[in-house]
N, C-alpha and C positions, 0 to 999 in steps of 0.2 A: 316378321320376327325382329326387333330389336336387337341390335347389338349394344352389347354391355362395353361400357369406358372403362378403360382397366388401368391402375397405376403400378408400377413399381418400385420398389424399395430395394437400393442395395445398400452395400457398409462393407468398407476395408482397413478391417483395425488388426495390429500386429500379430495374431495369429490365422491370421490369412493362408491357405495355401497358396501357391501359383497357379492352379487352376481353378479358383474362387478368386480371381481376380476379378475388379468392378467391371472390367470388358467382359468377361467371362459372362459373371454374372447376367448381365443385360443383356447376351447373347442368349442366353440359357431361356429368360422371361418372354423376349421377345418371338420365341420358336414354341412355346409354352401358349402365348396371345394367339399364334394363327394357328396353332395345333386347336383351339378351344373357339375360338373364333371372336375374339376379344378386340376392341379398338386400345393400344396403347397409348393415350393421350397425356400421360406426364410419368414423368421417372424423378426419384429421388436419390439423390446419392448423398453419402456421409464417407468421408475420408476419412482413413485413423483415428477412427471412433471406436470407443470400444460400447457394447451391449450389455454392460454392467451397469450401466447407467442410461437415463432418459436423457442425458442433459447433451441430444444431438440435435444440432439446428433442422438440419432438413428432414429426419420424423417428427419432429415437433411440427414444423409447416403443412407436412403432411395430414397429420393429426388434425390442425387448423382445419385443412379446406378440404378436409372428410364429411366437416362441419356444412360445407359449403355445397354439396354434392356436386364437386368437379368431376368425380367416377364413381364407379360403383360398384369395384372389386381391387383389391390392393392383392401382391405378388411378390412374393420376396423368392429366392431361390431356395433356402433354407430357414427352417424355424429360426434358428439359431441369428440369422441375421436381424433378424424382428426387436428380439430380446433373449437376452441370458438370465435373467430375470425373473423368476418367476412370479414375484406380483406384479411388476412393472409387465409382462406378458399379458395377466390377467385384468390389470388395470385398462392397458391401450385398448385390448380385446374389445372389451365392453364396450368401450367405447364407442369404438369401428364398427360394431353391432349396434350401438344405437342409433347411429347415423346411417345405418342401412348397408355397413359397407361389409362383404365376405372378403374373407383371409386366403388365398390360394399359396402351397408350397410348389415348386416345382419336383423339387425330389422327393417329398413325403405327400403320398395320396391321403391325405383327409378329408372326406365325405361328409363328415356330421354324426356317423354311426355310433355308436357306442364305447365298437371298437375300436375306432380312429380319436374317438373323446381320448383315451385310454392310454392310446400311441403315443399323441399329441402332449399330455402330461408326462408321460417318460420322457419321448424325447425332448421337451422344457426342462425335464429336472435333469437328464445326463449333461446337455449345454451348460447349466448353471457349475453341475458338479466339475467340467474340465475347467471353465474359468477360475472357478477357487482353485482348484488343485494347481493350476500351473502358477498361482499366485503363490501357492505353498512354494511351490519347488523356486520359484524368483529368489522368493526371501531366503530360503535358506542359502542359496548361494551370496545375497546379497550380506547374510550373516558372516562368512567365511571372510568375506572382501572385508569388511567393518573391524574382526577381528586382527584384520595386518594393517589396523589403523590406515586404509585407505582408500577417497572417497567413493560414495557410492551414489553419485547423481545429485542433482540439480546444481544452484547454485551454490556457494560456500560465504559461511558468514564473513561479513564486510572483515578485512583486515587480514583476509587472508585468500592464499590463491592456491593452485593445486599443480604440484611438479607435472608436467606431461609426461615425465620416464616412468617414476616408481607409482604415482598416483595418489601420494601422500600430499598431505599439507603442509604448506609453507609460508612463510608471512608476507601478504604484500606490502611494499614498505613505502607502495602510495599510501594507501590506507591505514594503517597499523597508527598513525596520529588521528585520528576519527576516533575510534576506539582509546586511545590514552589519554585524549582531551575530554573527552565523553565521562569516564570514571573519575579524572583529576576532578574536573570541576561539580561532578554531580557530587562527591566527600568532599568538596570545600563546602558545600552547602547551597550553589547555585540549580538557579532552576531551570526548566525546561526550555524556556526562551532565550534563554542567557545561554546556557550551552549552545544551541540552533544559531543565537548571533555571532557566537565565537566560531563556529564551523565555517559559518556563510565567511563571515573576515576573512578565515585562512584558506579561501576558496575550495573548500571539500564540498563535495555534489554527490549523490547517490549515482550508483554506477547507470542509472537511465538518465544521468545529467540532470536531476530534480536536486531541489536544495533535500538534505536532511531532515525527516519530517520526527514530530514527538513518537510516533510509534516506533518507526527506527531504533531512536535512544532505548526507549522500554526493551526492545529485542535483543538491544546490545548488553543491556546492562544486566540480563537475566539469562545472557548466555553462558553455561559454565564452562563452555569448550576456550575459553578467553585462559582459565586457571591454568591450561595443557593436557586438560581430563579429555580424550578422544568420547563421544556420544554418541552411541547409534539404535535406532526403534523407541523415543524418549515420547516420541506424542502417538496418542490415540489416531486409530486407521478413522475410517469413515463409518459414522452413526446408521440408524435403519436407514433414516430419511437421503444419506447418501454423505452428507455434510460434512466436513470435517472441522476441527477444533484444534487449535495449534496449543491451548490453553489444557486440553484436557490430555493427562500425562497414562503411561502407560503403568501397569505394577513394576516394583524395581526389579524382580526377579525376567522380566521380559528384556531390561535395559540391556546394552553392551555398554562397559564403561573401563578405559583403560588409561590409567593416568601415564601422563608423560606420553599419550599417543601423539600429541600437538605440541606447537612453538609454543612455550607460554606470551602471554599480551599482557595478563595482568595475576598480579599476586594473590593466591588464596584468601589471604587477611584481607584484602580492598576487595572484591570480588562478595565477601560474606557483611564485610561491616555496608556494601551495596545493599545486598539480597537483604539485610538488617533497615536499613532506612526505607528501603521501598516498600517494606511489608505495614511497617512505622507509618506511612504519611498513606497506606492504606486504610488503616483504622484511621488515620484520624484525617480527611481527604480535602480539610480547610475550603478551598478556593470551589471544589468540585458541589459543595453543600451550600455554598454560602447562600443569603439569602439577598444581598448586597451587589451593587454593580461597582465596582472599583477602578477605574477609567487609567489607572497608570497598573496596573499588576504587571509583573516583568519586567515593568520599566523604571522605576524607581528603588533604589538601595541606598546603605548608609554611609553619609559621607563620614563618621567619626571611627567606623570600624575600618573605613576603607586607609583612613588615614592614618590611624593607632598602630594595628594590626595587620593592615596588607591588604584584608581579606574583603572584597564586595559583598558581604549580605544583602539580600534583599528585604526590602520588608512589606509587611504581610498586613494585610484588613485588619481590623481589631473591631467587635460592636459590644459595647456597652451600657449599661445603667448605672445611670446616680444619682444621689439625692433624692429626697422623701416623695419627691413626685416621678422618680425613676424616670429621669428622660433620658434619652439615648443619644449616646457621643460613638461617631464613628472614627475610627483614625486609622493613619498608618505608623507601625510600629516595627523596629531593625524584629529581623527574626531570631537574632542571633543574643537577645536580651532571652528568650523564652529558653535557649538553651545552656546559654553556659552565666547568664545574668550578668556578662561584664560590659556590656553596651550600657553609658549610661546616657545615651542620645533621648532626649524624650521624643511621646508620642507627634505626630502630627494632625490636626483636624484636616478629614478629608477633604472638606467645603472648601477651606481656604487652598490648601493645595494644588485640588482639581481646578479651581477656580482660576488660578493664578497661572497654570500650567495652559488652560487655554488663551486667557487675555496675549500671556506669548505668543502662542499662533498666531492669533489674530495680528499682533500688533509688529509680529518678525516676518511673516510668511505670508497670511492671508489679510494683505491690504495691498488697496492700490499701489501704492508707491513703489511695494518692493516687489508687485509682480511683474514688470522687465526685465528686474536681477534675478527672480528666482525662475522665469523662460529660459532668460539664456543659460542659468545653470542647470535645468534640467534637461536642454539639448546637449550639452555637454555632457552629460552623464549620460544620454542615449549615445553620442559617440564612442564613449571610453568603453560603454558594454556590446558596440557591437565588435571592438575588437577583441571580447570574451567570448562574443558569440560565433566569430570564429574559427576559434581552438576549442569551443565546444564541438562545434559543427565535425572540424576535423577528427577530435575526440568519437563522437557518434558514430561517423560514417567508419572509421576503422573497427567499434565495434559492430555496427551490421553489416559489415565484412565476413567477421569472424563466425557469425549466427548464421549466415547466408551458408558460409561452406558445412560448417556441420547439419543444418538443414540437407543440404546433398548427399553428407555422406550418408545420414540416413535414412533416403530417400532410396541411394543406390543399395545399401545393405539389405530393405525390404524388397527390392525390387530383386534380389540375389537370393531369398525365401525365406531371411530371419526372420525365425519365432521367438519372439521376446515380449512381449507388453510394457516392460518397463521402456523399451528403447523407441514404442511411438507414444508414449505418456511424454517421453522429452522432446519427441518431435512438436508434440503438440504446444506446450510448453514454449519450446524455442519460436515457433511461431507466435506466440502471444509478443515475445522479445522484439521481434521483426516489427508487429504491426506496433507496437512503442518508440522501439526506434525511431521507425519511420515518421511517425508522429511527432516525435520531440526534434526530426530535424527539419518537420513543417514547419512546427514553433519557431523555428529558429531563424528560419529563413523569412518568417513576418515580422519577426524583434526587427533585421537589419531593413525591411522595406517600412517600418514602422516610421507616419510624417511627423513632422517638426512639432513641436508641440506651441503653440499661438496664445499668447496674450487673452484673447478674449476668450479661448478654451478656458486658462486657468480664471478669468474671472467668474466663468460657468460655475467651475468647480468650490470656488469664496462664496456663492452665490448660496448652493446647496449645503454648505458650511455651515453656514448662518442659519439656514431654514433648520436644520439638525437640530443645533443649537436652542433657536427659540420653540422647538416642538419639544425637545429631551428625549432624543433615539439618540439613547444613551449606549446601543451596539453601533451606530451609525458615528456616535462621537471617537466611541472607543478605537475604532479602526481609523481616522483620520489618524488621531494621536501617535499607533503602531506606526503609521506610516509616515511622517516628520519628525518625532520627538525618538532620540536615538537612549537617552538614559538621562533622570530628574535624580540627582545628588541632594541628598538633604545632612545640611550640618546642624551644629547648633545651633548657630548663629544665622545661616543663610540656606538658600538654597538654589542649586546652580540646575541648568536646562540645556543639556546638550543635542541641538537639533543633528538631525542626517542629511543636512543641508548648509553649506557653509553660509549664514545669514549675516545681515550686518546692519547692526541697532539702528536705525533712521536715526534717531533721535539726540542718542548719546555716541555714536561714533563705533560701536565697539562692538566686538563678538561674543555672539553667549549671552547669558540672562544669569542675573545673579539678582536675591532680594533679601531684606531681611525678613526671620521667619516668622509669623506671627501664630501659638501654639493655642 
């Protein structure tokens, strides 16, 4: 007689008893195996996983190498640990049965009979039915906490922190300029990049010590809890498929909404004339349509607005036709002429500009002569940042300090027989925290062993420049450019090239590139 290979499957997600613990559990399988006479040849386990969803690493493996007939009977101690689920239940099933594999429970005898068919369905829909229900009873307490204005888990939006006494919000006043620079300069009219480089300047970091990314901005700028309006239930739960949408909003009658629940950051009037321009540059999405590759966007603005009026516009592609044989002129034009028409800077053609904006590289940066100077300048700037990468590092490590202890405390409160769901969703959560952490103070510790950087490295680099260049990988051009050329001013008369490298004219002695404009 054959002996059958048996696997099992356990899961400990926060409504665990204390006697359905993963040791339990595997006690339980394993006296289940020699009561039946089963070889136990692999165990699965999933931590703080919950059965509402498929998305657990080791049933999915499972699942895999069911595929693979490693055995040929799976063992959970209860349905319930399988799946809560009831399609995900009848999905895996099938599965399992098609690769030959039988389902064994330890505490529910199911045979295959009709009447165990029968069981087996009830007891699949009771499991589903207590998972919803206690997610009922979560929320509504989580409703009560929302109504005293205070927080009710995860993180809190950038610019603000959360009292440890009362559990209200309160403004971090690291942060709280991220957010007022963010709104000033998005209503002067600057864009996505130009905000991002203003951030990186005044050294703000997302709180994983990552620069400030364009999605950030859009989060910021569409948050209303920034007005002092407290928000709470504002996005859609999770779709059939399990997925959530942070974009898709809930009915307003589901919303909690309490003004004056928060610190205000920014004014209702700036706040709306935002939600007004983003809706604005939605219909009309310029740069995101275009059909054009524009090799300085971001990076060029106008130098007559900036000098008149204060204000850096940037300016924007423009593609044209004219004349009887409608040929097409493409240029760059202030953006701030399309709005209020008092820029009277004219267009620029983009040929000559792009054009003139590389010869600079080539002829401040990427030539012989001044790759010595621009070695030793960039070793130097690898020194000055690794003494950022330092107080990064320290920065880091004190917050996975902080994630470490609330990890325990959590750890210790389930281990004390808290039922809660929501309180291992943020275990699980705070761990994703840990292993970025961790990660970004990898990073950090390879910036400061990072070697010298060598002359003939950067002639490597001149080398594939060029090759760019005479091919027209014009993504390949574009991101050299981002990466030396800090902001191209265009006046009337001339136009200036401010590298992100202190360069120094071989030729004519001097810092900078200035030319006259030819239109």
């Amino acid at each position: 007689m054959t002996i059958q290979r048996a696997a099992a499957y356990a899961r400990f997600s926060s409504d665990n008893q204390r006697d359905e613990s993963i040791d339990a559990q595997v006690r339980a399988i394993e006296a289940y195996c020699k009561q039946k006479g089963f070889e136990l040849v692999k165990i699965y386990i999933d931590r703080a996983k919950s059965a509402t969803t498929d998305k657990r690493p080791q049933f999915q493996q499972m699942i895999v190498d069911s595929e693979k007939g490693l055995f040929d009977v799976l063992i959970v101690h209860k349905l319930d640990r399988f799946s809560r689920d009831k399609y995900d239940s009848a999905k895996y099933k099938r599965k399992l049965k098609l690769n030959g594999i039988k389902l064994y429970s330890v505490t529910e005898n199911l045979d295959g009979s009709p009447e165990s068919i029968i069981m087996e369905t009830f007891l699949e829909g009771m499991a589903e039915y207590y998972s919803k229900n206690l997610a009922r009873e979560v929320m509504k307490g989580m409703k009560e906490t929302a109504y005293q204005c205070k927080h009710t888990g995860g993180l809190p939006p950038i610019g603000y922190a959360v009292d440890p006494v009362t559990k209200k919000y309160i403004i971090n006043e690291e942060e709280r300029g991220i957010v007022e620079t963010v709104f000033s300069m998005f209503l002067a009219g600057h864009g996505y990049n130009q905000i991002i480089r203003e951030l990186t300047e005044q050294s703000y970091k997302s709180r994983y010590g990552k620069p400030i990314s364009k999605g950030t901005l859009g989060t910021i700028l569409r948050n209303e809890k920034y007005t002092g309006t407290y928000i709470f239930n504002l996005t859609d739960s999770k779709d059939a498929a399990g997925k959530r949408n942070g974009n898709r909003h809930k009915n307003s009658e589901d919303v909690i909404r309490v003004e004056g629940g928060m610190p205000q950051l920014v004014t209702k009037e700036d706040f709306q004339k935002a939600q007004d321009k983003m809706n604005q540059n939605k219909r009309q999405p310029g740069a995101y349509k275009a059909k054009e590759m524009y090799l300085l966007s971001g990076l060029i603005v106008c130098g007559e607005c900036l000098k008149n009026v204060g204000i850096q516009y940037a300016m924007m592609g423009n593609t044209k036709y004219s004349g009887r044989s409608k040929l097409k002129y493409v240029t760059y034009r202030c953006g701030n002429r399309d709005r209020t028409k008092a820029c009277k800077n004219p267009e620029l053609r983009r040929e000559y500009i792009e054009a003139y904006v590389l010869a600079q590289l080539q002829e401040k940066i990427f030539n012989d002569e001044a790759i010595p100077l621009l070695a030793k300048q960039l070793n130097e700037y690898q020194k000055s940042k690794e003494t950022h990468v330092k107080a990064d590092q320290q920065r880091l490590n004190k917050s996975l300090e902080g994630v470490e202890r609330q990890i325990d405390n959590i750890v210790n409160a389930v281990a004390g027989g808290l039922n809660n769901p929501t309180i291992l969703e943020k275990l699980s959560s705070l761990e994703q925290q840990k292993i970025e952490l961790e990660t970004k103070l990898l990073e950090a510790q390879q910036v400061k062993e990072k070697a010298a950087i060598t002359e003939d490295a950067l002639r490597q680099l001149l080398s594939g420049f060029q090759d760019h260049i005479t091919s027209r990988n014009l993504p390949e051009i574009k991101k050299f450019i981002g990466s030396y050329v800090e902001k191209v001013i265009v006046y009337k008369e001339h136009v200036e090239v401010i590298f992100k490298l202190q360069v120094v004219d071989l030729i004519n002695g001097g810092e900078g590139s200035r030319t006259p404009v030819r239109r």
